[in-house]
C-alpha positions in Angstrom: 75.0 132.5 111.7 77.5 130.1 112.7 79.7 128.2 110.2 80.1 124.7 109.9 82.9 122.5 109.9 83.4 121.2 106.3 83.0 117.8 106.7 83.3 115.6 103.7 84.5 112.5 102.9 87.6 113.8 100.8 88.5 115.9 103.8 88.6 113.2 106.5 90.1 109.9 103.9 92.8 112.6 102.2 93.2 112.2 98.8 91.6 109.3 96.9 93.3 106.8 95.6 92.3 103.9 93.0 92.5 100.7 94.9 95.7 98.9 93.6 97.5 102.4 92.4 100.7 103.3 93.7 100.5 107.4 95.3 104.1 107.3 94.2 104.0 105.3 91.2 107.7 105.8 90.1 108.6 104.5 93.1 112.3 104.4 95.0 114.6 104.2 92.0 116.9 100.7 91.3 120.2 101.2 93.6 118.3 103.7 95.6 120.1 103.8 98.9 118.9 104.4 102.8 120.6 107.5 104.5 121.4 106.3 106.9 124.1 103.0 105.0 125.5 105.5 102.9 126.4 107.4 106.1 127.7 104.3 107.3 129.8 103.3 104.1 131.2 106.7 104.3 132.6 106.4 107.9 134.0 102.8 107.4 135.7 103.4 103.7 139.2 103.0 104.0 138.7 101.1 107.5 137.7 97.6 106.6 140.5 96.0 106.2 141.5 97.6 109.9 138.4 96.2 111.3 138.6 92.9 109.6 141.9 92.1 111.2 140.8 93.8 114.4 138.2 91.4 114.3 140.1 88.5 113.6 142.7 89.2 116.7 139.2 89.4 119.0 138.2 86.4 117.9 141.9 84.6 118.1 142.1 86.3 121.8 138.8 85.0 123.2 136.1 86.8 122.0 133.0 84.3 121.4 131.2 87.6 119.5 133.7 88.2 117.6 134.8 84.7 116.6 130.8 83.8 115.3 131.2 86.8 112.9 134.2 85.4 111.0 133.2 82.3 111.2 129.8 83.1 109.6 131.9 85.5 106.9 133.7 82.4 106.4 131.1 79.8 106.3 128.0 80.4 105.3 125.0 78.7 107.0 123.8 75.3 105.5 120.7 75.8 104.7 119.8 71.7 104.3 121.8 68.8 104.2 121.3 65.9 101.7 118.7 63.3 103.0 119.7 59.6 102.4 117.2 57.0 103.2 115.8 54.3 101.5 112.2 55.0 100.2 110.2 52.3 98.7 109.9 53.2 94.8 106.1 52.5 94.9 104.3 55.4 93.4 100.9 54.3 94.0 98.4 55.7 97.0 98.7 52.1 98.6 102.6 52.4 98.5 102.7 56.1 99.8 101.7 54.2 103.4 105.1 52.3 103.0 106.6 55.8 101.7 105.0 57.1 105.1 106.5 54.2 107.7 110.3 54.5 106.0 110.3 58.1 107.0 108.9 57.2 110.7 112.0 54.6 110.3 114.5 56.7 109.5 113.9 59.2 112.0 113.4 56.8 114.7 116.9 55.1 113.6 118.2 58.8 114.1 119.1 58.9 110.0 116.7 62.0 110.1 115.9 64.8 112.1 112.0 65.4 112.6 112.6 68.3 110.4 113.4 66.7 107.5 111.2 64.4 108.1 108.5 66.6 107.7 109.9 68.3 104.4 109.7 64.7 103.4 106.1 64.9 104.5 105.5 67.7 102.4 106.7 65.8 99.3 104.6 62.7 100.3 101.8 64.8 100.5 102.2 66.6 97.4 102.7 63.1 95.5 99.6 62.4 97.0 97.7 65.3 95.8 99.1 64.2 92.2 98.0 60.5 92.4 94.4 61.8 93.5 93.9 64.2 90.7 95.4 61.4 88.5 92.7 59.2 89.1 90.0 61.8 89.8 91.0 62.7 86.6 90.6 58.6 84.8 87.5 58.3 86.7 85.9 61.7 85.1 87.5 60.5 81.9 85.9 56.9 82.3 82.3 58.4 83.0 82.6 60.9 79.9 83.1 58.1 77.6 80.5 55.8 78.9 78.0 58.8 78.8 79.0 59.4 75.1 78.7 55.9 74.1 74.9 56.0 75.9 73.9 58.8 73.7 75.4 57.2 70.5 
């Protein structure tokens, strides 16, 4: 008699888990460091200030490597810079089209880049969305009462 291979769904899916549970539900504890960092830390404590300068006379001597890594320890990266263009203060979906053009403006003047432009397009947009549910919102408002005052 010849055996067969046990073939079951726990044996070829592993254990079971719960859809949404953790298998390791304590998970990596806070501070919890990678192997290989700590190694890292280890072999540069004591050194940094040595490599810092080191890095610094690179940089002072030529070295376009070295010179972008103090400058970006120095300066950190700006992440956005202040947009300032006039906007038309119209808050109505007719005046968002006026909203719309001063942007095309601006970046066609060369006030903007098309990036901010398009973050600007985004906050259109979502002023938009509010106006719509605004009056999606009257209208529904509107009909409810005139339906109440039918049945009254």
């Amino acid at each position: 008699m010849k055996k067969q291979a046990e073939n079951t769904e726990r044996k070829q899916r592993g254990k079971p888990f719960k859809p949404g549970q953790s298998g390791n539900p304590s998970g990596k504890p806070k501070g919890a460091r990678n192997k290989a960092t700590l190694a890292a830390l280890e072999l540069l404590e004591g050194e940094a200030s040595a490599l810092t300068r080191k890095a610094i006379e690179e940089a002072l001597n030529g070295n376009m490597i070295a010179l972008r890594i103090c400058l970006e320890r120095l300066i950190s990266p700006a992440k956005e810079r202040p947009v300032n263009i006039d906007i038309p203060t119209e808050s109505d979906a007719a005046g968002l089209v006026n909203i719309s053009a001063a942007i095309l403006v601006a970046v066609s003047n060369g006030e903007i880049d098309p990036g901010q432009a398009a973050s600007l397009a985004k906050v259109v947009e979502i002023h938009r969305n509010t106006i719509e549910m605004y009056e999606i919102e009257k209208r529904l408002k509107k009909m409810e009462d005139s339906l109440n005052e039918k049945r009254n």
